[in-house]
C-alpha positions, 0 to 999 in steps of 0.5 A: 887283839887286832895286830898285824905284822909284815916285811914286804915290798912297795907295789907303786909310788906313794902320793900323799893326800889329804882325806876329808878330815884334813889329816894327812893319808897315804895308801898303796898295797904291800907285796908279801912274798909266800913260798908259792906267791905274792900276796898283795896287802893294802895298806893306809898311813895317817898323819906323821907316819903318812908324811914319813913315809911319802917322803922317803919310801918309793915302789919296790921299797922293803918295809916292815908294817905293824898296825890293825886291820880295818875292816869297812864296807862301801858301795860301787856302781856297776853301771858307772851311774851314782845311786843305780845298781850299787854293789857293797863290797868289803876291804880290810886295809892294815892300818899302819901303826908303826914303820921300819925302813929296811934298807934300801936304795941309797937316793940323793934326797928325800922324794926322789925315787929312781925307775926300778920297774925291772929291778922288781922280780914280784907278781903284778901289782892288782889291777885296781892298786891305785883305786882302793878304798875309793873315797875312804874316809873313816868312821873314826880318827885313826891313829889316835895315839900317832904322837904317843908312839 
């Protein structure tokens, strides 16, 4: 069984944006706090759940994910030129089957998140956090059973 469950804090804004498959995607990386540390998680929405969340979930939000991981391998230039010295590399984002919002911040409207940068007691965010999964587009449609749940 591939299943996944959570509760941590939203690394940065999340920005909706449509992938290759016209379907509706949101990505950023969750803070998972350990006794010792903070474990930075990436994680993908798709469709109802990627509006939802673009909607109502800001940096330094609580949330509760449960979903799969999905693993996939892609290539990077080390040169900075497409086709020259490409490094595969692997990721294996939760894909986010279902969502809780813990409650949070009371905002006046949906998409209005307050600056709370010092209000965050975690370790940085990674340093490539707005760039993962570069250009994802999946081997398959994720979220299959989205309007089921």
């Amino acid at each position: 069984m591939n299943s996944v469950n959570l509760f941590g804090r939203v690394g940065q804004d999340i920005t909706l944006s449509t992938a290759a498959n016209n379907r509706y995607m949101v990505k950023f990386w969750l803070a998972v706090n350990e006794s010792d540390r903070t474990d930075w998680i990436p994680c993908t929405a798709w469709g109802s759940r990627a509006e939802l969340i673009a909607k109502y979930v800001c940096k330094g939000d609580q949330l509760i994910v449960s979903g799969r991981l999905r693993p996939r391998e892609y290539s990077v230039s080390a040169s900075g030129t497409a086709g020259k010295d490409e490094i595969k590399r692997w990721d294996m984002p939760v894909e986010i089957m279902r969502v809780t919002f813990v409650a949070g911040r009371v905002r006046p409207g949906a998409n209005s998140c307050p600056d709370i940068s010092d209000d965050l007691d975690e370790a940085p965010a990674p340093e490539h956090s707005s760039d993962y999964c570069p250009d994802f587009i999946p081997d398959d449609e994720p979220g299959q059973d989205e309007e089921s749940s």
